[in-house]
N, C-alpha and C positions, 0 to 999 in steps of 0.2 A: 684364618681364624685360629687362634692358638687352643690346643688341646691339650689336657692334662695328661701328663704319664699313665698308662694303662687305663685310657681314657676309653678303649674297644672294647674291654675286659668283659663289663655289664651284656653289652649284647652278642659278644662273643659266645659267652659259657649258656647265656638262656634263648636265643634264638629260635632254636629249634623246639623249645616247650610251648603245650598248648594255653591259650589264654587262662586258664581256670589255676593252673600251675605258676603262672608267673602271679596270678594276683594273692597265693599263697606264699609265693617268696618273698615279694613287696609286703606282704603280712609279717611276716617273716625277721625281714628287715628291720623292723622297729624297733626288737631286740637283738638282732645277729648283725655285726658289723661287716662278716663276712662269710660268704656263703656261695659252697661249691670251688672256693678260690678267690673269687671275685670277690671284689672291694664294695659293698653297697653305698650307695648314696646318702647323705646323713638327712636327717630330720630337722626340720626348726623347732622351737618353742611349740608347745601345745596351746599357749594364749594367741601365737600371730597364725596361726592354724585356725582356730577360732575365729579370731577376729576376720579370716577373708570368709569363710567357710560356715563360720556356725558350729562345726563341730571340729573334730581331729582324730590323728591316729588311723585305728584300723575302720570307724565308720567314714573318714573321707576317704578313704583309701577304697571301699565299697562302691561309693557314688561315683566315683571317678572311675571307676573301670567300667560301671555298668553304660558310661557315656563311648568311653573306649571301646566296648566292643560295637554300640551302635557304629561309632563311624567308620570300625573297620568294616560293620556289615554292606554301610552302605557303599563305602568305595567298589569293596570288590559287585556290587549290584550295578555296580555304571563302569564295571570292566575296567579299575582301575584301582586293584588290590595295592595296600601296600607293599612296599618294597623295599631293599634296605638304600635302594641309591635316593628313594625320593625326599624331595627336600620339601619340608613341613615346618611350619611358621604355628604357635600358639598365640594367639592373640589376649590379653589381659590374663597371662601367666601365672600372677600371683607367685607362690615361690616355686614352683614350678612343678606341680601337681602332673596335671595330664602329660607334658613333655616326658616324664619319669614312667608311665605307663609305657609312652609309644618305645622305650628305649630298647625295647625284644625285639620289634620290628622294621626299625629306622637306624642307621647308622648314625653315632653321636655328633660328627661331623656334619649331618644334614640337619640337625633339630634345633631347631629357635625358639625363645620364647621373647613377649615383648610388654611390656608393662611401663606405666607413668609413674607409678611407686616407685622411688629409690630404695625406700628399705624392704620392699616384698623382693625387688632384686637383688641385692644385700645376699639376702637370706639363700635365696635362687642360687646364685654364685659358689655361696660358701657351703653349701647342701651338695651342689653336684657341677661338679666344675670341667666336667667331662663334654656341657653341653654349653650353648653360646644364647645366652640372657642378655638385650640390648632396652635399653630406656626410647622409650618414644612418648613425644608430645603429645597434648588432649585433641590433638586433632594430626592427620596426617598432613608431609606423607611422611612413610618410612625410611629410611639411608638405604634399602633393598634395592635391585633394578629389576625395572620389568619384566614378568613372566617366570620370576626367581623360584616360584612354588607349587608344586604339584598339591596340596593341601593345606589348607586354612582352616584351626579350628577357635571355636570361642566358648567356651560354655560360660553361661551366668555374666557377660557382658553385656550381652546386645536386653537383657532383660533392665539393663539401667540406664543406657543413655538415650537423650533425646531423641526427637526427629532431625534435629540437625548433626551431631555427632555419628549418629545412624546412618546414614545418607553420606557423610563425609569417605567416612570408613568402610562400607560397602563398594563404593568405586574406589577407594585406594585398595581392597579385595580382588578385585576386577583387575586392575593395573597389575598387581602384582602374583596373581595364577597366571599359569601358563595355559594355552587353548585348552579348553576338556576339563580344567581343574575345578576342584571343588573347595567350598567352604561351608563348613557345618555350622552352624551356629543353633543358642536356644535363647528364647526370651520368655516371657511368663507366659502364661495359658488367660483364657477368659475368666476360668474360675478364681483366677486369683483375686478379680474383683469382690467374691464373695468370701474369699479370705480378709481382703479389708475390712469388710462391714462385720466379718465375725470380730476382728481384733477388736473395731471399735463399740462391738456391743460387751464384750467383754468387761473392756475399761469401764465402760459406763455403771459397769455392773459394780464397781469396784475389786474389780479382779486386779491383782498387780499384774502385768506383761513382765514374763521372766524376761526377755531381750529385749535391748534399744532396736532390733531391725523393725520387733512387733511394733513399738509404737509410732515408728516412722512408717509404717504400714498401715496401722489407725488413722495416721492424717491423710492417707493418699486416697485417691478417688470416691472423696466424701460423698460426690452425689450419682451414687450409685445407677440410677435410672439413668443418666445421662450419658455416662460411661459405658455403658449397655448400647444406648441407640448411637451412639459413636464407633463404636464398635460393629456391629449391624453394617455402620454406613462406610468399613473398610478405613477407617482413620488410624493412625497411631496415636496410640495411648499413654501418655503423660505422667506423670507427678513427681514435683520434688518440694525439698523440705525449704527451698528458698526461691525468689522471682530472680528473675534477669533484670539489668545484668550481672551479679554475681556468677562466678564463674562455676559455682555448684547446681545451680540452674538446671544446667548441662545431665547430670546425675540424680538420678532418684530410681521410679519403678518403671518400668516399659512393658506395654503389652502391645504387639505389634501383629494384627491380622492377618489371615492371609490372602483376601483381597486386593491389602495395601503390599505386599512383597509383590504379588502378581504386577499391578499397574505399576506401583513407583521404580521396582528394581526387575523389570519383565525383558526391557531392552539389552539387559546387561549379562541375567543370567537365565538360565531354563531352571524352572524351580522341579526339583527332582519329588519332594518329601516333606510335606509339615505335620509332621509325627505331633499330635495331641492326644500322648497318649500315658496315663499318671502312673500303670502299671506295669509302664517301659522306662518312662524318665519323669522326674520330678515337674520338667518343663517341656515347654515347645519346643521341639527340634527341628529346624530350616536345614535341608540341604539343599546348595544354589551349587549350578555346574557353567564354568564361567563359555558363553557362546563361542563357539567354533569363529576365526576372521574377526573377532570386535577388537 
């Protein structure tokens, strides 16, 4: 894979600082182009920031570390701390948020990001080019070869695609960890159902919803009572803004139990952790550690 000139530079100089330090120079960064020596990484637009994110600047640059330190916690709890030789795949990248955190602790040569967006890659690319950003299709698999990755992460992915997209891409997870490997991912919590029903009492109210997400959150899981006893009954939970087949189908809100990881994805991975917890992350954090011989 081709690397940019002083493409080691980034985790060269900050390596050895503590987490709390590097999410201060990433702060940092948004106004110092260069710091300590080192060439920082540039920034997209503050609207295509938004647009993946909701927000931008230094409040994603918050959320995103506070995910960051979860999966460094939980690697090293399953005795497999990061390292700079380990080779880590981000899964829906966006312009490459969390890959830009791991870069104190992963060598830029091991770090991937992968996304279906052409232009959130674009962006990815011409921001830090140090690391290797690849396009994949709405469904796998990847150009990767098996057992390619010691970590797999997704934040705010697996929160949108179906049960089939879901399901697709968890066993191409599986394919491509190596025995012992993990993948983190998060999807929405139970309570989000009662985040819908507030959007839509809102509307009702004639409240305007400052964001398009809210009102695409208004239409999902209209009947509330149902989505509850579906939930209860270890189902994946649905909604989008169009039927099948359209290809957007595929894409809306997902709450995804933990029940349903147990039985549907039990053979494939040992579920480590389903952190539902609002005063640690915004969402549900699944870590699945891929089975020893499968």
């Amino acid at each position: 894979m081709f690397q940019a000139p002083g493409a080691c530079a980034v985790f060269d100089t900050f390596r050895d600082r503590s987490d709390e330090d590097w999410l201060n120079i990433l702060v940092s960064s948004l106004r110092v182009p260069e710091i300590d020596g080192a060439r920082m990484p540039d920034f997209p637009s503050e609207d295509l920031q938004r647009e993946i994110h909701g927000h931008s600047g230094e409040v994603s640059l918050h959320e995103a570390h506070v995910f960051y330190r979860e999966i460094k916690s939980y690697c090293a709890y399953t005795g497999r701390p990061l390292r700079p030789e380990n080779m880590v795949l981000d899964f829906g990248c966006g312009w490459g948020r969390m890959t830009r955190l791991l870069m104190k602790d992963v060598r830029p040569d091991n770090l991937f990001g992968v996304d279906s967006t052409s232009r959130f890659l674009i962006e990815a690319r011409r921001c830090n080019p140090a690391l290797n950003f690849l396009s994949c299709n709405l469904v796998p698999p990847l150009v990767m070869g098996a057992g390619s990755f010691d970590l797999i992460t997704a934040w705010s992915v697996f929160s949108h695609l179906d049960e089939f997209l879901a399901g697709h891409w968890i066993r191409e997870f599986h394919r491509l960890l190596k025995p012992g490997g993990l993948a983190i991912i998060t999807t929405q919590s139970r309570r989000f159902l009662s985040f819908c029903a507030e959007m839509r009492a809102r509307r009702a109210s004639g409240m305007k919803l400052e964001h398009g997400w809210y009102e695409a959150c208004a239409d999902s899981f209209t009947d509330e009572a149902l989505a509850n006893s579906r939930y209860e009954a270890g189902q994946f939970l649905h909604a989008a803004s169009v039927r099948p087949p359209h290809p957007q189908a595929h894409y809306g809100e997902a709450i995804i139990p933990r029940n349903y990881v147990v039985k549907q994805w039990g053979h494939l991975f040992r579920l480590v952790e389903f952190l539902d917890n609002p005063v640690r992350l915004p969402q549900v954090m699944i870590v699945l550690q891929r089975m020893e011989g499968l």
